[in-house]
C-alpha angles and dihedrals in degrees: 000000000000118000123236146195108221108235129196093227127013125288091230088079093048085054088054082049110047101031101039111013117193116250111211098170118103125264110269117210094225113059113126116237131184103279089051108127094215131025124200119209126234117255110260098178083069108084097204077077092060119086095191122356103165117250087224134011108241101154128076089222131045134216128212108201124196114194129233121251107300116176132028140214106270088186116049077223093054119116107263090216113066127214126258084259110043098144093217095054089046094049089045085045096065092041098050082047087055093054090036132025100035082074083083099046090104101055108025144032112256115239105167118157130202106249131184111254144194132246102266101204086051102053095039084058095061125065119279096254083057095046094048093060095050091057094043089063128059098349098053082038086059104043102039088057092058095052084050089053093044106050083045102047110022115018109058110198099314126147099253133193119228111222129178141147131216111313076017092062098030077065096038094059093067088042078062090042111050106011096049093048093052095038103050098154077056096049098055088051086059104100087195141322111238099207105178116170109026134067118264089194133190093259087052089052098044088055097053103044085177098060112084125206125226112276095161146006098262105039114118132203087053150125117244112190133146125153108216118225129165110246090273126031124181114214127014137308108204103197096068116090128186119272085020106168113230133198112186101234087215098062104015093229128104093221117127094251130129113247108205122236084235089075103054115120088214149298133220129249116226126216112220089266103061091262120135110251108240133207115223099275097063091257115132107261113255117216113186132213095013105119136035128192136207135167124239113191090184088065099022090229142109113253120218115180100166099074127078118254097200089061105036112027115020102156126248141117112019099359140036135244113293101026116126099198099139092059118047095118095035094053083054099021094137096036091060078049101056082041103058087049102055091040085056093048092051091045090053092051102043088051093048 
């Protein structure tokens, strides 16, 4: 029998919140799109256009989160790129914070900027050259300004752990890419990228001989990525691409083995609004053997058969029926936490 988490509305409306979440704001003239000649970054000495930067450092290591895709076109007319300060991104932002990038509280300081995104259901429509330069416009602009302000303004020479989800990864890869490559005293100082939602394929690998993909739990220097389905989906899920590496988050491996439920460190309960469900003392609710993982190298993606689909992937909008995109990071919420913490600790020792 499939386990479930009792909620107090369906999943089904969760899913409408957190993948393709409704813009109501009007349409502004001057958002940048792709074919803009020059785009302008957005101001990261201001801190409106941060959405954490910590009040103390507290922590040896530090993270950089991008968030996944958090608002949506209302107007087919509308820009596909939204402002700084579209009030719908910067409300699905914190909550995809929340759900995220709080896995990595106990081992690293959180850094995580606003960025200006693209509408997702429009881009994973197109073809992947299109996507891609859409991506590679105002998005990875964006994005690629605030880790420079970052490394040159907060993070003073600490190891420091990369995190994104979805339109978050899909702009981390060409941080990877192109940062990295041009910033090597930086990169040695990356414990690991955590690049959930998106493919880190063979092609992408071959081209960056220097970028390692995940072989254990404790290495350092490396990508993490995986993208979560049930056996059988119906529809598409736009975010796999062929030859996608994948790591099971449960056993740290990339073997083809189940990994029990029973195994599982934690996953995190949702409201209906996207929100993570707290206990009383303000700690992220745990719930045990909910979900299992296993790799599956024919489709390049994690396998997870223990979670309703009706509830929790039933297909509609941007993704079909059986994908678990949402929640890549919730179904393994405590296990990205426990491995944070021991890729820290091997990157603190192997520096020392």
């Amino acid at each position: 029998m499939k386990r479930k988490i009792i909620l107090s509305v369906s999943l089904a409306f969760v899913i409408c919140c957190l993948v393709v979440a409704g813009c109501t704001t009007a349409k502004k003239d001057g958002a940048q799109i792709e074919t803009s000649e020059a785009i302008v970054p957005t101001d990261y000495s201001q801190s409106a256009h941060w959405l954490n930067v910590p009040a103390e450092i507290t922590k040896e290591v530090d993270v950089f989160y991008l968030y996944p895709s958090a608002w949506a076109k209302v107007n087919a007319d509308d820009p596909i790129i939204c402002e700084i300060d579209n009030p719908v991104m910067l409300q699905q932002s914190k909550l995809a914070y929340d759900r995220q990038a709080t896995a990595f509280e106990t081992s690293a300081n959180i850094f995580a900027p606003y960025y200006r995104q693209d509408d997702a259901g429009s881009t994973l429509a197109m073809d992947v050259e299109e996507q891609q330069d859409i991506v590679k416009g105002v998005p990875l602009t964006d994005a690629t300004a605030a880790f420079e302000y970052y490394i040159e303004h907060y993070n003073n020479g600490r190891p420091f752990i990369l995190a994104s989800h979805s339109q978050g990864s899909n702009v981390m890869i060409y941080i990877l890419q192109d940062y990295m490559k041009e910033h090597p005293d930086v990169y040695k100082r990356m414990v690991a990228a955590y690049v959930l939602g998106y493919s880190i394929t063979d092609d992408y690998l071959a081209e960056n001989p220097d970028l390692k993909f995940a072989s254990g739990s404790g290495d350092t220097g490396v990508i993490v990525s995986y993208n979560t389905q049930a056996p059988t989906i119906e529809g598409s899920d736009g975010v796999v691409l062929p030859t996608a590496h994948v790591i099971n988050p449960i056993s740290w491996t990339t073997e083809e083995t189940v990994a029990p439920a029973s195994d599982n460190l934690g996953s995190l309960q949702l409201n209906a609004d996207g929100s993570v469900v707290k206990n009383a003392d303000g700690t992220p609710l745990k719930v045990m053997n909910f979900a299992d993982a296993k790799v599956d190298n024919t489709k390049n993606v994690l396998i997870c058969s223990t979670v309703s689909v009706d509830q929790y992937a039933p297909g509609g909008g941007t993704f079909g029926r059986g994908v678990f995109h949402t929640f890549d990071f919730p179904f393994y919420y405590f296990n990205i936490r426990a491995n944070a913490e021991e890729r820290v600790a091997n990157y603190l020792k192997e520096v020392k």
